[in-house]
C-alpha positions as CSV (number, residue, x, y, z in Angstrom):
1,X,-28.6,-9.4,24.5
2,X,-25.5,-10.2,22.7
3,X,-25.1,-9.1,18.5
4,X,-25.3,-12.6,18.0
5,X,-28.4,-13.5,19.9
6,X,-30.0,-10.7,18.9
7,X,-28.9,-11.1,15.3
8,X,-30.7,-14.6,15.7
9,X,-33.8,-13.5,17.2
10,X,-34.2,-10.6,15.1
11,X,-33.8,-12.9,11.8
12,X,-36.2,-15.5,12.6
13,X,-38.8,-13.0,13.4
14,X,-38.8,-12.3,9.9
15,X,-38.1,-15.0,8.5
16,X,-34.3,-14.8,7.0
17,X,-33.0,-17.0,9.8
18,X,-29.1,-15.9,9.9
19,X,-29.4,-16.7,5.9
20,X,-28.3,-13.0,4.9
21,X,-25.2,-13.2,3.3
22,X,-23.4,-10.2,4.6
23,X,-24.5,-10.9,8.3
24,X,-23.6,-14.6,8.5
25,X,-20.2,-13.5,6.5
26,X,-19.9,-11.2,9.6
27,X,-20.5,-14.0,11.8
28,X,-18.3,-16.3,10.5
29,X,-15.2,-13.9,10.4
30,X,-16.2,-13.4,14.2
31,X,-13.6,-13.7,17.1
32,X,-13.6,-17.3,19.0
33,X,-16.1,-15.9,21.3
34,X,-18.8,-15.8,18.6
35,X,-18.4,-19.4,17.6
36,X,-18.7,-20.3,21.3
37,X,-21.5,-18.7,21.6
38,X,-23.6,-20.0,18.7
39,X,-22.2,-23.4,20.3
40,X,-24.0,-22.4,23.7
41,X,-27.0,-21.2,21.4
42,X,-27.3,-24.5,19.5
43,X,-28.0,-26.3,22.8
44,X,-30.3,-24.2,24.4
45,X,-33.9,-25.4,24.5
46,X,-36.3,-23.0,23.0
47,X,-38.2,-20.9,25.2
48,X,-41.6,-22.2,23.6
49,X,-40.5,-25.9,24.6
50,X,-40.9,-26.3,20.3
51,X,-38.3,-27.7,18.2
52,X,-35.8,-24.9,16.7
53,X,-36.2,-24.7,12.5
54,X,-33.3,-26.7,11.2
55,X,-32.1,-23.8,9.0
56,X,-31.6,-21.8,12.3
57,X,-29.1,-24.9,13.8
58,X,-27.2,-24.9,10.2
59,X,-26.7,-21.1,10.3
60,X,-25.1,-21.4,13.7
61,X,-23.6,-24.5,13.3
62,X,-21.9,-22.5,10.2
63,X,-20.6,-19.7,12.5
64,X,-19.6,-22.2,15.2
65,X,-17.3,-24.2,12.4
66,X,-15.8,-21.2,11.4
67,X,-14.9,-18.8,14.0
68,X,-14.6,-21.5,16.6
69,X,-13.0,-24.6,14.8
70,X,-11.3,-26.6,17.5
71,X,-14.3,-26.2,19.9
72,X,-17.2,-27.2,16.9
73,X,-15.1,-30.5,15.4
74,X,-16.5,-32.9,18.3
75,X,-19.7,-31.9,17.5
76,X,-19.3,-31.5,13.7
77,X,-17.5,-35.2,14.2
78,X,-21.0,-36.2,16.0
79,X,-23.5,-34.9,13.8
80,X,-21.5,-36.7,10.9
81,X,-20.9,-40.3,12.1
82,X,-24.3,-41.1,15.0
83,X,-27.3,-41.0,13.6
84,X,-30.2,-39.3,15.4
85,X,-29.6,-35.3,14.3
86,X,-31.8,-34.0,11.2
87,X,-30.4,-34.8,7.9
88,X,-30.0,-31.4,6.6
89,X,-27.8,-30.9,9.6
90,X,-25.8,-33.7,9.6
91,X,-25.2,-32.5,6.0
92,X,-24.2,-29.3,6.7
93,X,-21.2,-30.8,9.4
94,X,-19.9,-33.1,6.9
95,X,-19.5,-30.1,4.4
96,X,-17.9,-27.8,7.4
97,X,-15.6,-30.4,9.1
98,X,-14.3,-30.7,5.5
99,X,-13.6,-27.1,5.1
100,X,-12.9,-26.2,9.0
101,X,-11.2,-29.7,9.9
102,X,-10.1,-31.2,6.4
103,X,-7.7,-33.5,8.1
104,X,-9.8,-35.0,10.5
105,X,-12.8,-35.1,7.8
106,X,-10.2,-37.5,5.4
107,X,-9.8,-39.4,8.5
108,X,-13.5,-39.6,8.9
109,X,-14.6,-39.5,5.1
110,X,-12.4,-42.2,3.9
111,X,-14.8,-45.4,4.5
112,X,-17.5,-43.1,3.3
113,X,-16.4,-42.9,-0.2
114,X,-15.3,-46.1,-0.4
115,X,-19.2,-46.6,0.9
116,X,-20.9,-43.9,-1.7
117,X,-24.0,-45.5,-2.1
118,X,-27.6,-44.4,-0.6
119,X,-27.3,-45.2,2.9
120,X,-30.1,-43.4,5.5
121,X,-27.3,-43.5,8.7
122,X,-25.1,-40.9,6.7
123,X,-25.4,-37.6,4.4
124,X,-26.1,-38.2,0.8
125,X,-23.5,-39.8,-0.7
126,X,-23.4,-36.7,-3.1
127,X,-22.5,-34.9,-0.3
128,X,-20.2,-37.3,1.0
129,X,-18.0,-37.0,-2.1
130,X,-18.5,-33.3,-1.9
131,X,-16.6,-33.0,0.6
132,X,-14.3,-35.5,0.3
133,X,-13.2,-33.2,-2.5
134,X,-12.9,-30.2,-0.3
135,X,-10.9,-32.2,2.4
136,X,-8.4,-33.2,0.0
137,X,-8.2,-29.7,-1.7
138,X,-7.5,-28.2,1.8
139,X,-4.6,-30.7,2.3
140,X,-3.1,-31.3,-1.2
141,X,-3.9,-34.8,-1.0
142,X,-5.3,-35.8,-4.2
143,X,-9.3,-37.3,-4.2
144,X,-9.0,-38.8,-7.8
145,X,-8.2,-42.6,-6.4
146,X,-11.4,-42.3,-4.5
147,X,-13.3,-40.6,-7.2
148,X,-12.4,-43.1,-10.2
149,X,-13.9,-46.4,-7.6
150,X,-17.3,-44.1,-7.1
151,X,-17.0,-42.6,-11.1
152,X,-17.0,-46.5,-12.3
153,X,-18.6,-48.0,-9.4
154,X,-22.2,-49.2,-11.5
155,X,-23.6,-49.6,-8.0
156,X,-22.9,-46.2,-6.8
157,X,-25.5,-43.8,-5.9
158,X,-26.0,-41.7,-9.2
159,X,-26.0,-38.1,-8.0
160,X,-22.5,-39.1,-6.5
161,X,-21.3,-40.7,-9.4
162,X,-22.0,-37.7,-11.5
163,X,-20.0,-35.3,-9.5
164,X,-16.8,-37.6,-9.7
165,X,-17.7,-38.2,-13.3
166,X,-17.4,-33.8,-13.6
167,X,-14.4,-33.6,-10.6
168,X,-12.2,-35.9,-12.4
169,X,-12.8,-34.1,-15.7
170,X,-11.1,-30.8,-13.9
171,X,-7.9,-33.1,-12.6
172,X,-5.4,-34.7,-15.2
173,X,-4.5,-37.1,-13.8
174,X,-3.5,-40.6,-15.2
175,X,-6.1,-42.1,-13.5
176,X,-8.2,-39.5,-13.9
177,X,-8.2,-39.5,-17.6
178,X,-8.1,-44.1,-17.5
179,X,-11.9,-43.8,-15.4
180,X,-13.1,-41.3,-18.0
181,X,-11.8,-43.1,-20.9
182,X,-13.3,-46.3,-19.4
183,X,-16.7,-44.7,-18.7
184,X,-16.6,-43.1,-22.5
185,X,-16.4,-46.6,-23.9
186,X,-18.8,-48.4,-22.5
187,X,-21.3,-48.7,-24.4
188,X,-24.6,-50.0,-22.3
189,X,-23.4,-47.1,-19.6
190,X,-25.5,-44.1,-18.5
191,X,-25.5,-41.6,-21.2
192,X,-25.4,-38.8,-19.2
193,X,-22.3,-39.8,-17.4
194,X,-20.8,-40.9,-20.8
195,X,-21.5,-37.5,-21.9
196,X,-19.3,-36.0,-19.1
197,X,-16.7,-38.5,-19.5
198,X,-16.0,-37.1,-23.0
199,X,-16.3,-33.6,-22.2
200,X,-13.8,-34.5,-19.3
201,X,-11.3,-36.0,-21.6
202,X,-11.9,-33.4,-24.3
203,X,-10.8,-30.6,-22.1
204,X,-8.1,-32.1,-19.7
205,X,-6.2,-34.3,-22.8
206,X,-4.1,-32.8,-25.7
207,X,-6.6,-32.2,-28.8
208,X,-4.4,-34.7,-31.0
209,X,-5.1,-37.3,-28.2
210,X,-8.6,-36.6,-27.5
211,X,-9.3,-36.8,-31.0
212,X,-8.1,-40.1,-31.4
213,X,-10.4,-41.7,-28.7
214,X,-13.3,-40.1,-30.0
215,X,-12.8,-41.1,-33.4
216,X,-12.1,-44.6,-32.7
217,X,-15.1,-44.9,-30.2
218,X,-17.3,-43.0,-32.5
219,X,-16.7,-46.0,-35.2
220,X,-17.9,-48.4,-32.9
221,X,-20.6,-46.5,-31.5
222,X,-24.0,-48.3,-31.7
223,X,-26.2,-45.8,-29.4
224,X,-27.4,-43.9,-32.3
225,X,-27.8,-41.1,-29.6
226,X,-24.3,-41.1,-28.6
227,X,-22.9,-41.4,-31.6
228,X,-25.0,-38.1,-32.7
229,X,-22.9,-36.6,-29.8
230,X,-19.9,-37.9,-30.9
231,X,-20.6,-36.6,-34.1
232,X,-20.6,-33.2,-32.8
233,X,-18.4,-33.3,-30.7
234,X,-15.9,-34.4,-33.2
235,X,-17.2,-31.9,-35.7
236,X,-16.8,-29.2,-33.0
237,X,-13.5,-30.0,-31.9
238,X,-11.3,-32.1,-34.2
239,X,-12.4,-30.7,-37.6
């Protein structure tokens, strides 16, 4: 029995299914050989003829990504684009290929984003977005054009929308700052996302300019709520 088989077995008889930090870090910083073999361990049939728990696949569909790259992308690239595979594991390939394959991922991701609304064929959009991020990070393309159409994008699944709403508030962008500012402003938006929006702007713009917008959008506030927040914010931060 190999460390890795054994490491498998051993964990799902009690119950921590390769989810032991220190042992899947192990695993993951493994040779090429260990990736192949959670590759050949992902498409074995289990002895009892049952279906393997999903949390098992994602642990070794982890340490496949990682110390085997090259050899997991076409099946990272499957589990993301064909439906058919467990949810929870076709989410855990679109978050690998972005951080084990980030240029192939862009590739992939692209018509995704564009697409970030609830779909049952893909990930979550959330997730989608997620990695998007990643992908971009790992290849110094910027995300923020993508993430200002899903940030302002009213039909956009929410969850998504909220982490482009909090990623563009960490990247100062010009666009960047133009989504939040036009999220802060609007006045029948979500309140939650308005909420960000500011905090985005108040910590990525000079406090003179910052300031300003919240000042003038604080005199036409008519979300009694929001303009509480304003309040302050303003107090907290300008005064």
């Amino acid at each position: 029995m190999t460390p890795l088989d054994k490491a498998v077995t051993s964990d799902i008889s009690d119950q921590r299914l390769l989810r032991g930090r220190e042992l899947l870090g192990k695993l993951r910083a493994g040779p090429r050989e260990v990736g192949l073999e959670a590759l050949a361990l992902m498409r074995d049939v289990p002895v009892s003829g049952s279906s393997r728990l999903v949390d098992v696949d994602r642990a070794l569909l982890d340490v496949a990504a990682h110390a085997a790259p090259a050899d997991a992308r076409p099946l990272l690239e499957a589990l993301l684009t064909q439906y058919g595979a467990a949810l929870e594991l076709r989410t855990e390939a679109c978050l690998l290929l972005a951080e084990t394959s980030p240029e192939r991922a862009i590739e992939l991701l692209e018509p995704m984003v564009a697409k970030a609304h609830p779909n049952r064929t893909q990930p979550p959009a959330e997730f989608i977005v997620r990695s998007w991020v990643t992908a971009c990070d790992h290849t110094g393309r910027s995300p923020v054009p993508e993430l200002a159409d899903v940030a302002t994008n009213l039909f956009a699944d929410e969850t998504a929308r909220i982490l482009a709403v909090k990623e563009l508030g960490h990247r100062p962008e010009p666009l960047a700052l133009q989504s939040l500012q036009a999220i802060l402003i609007e006045s029948t938006g979500d309140g939650y996302l308005r909420r960000m929006a500011a905090q985005g702007l108040r910590d990525s713009l000079p406090k003179e300019s910052g300031c300003e917008i919240f000042e003038r959008v604080a005199s036409r506030e008519a979300d009694l709520n929001f303009a509480q927040f304003l309040a302050d914010l303003l107090q907290k931060h300008c005064r």
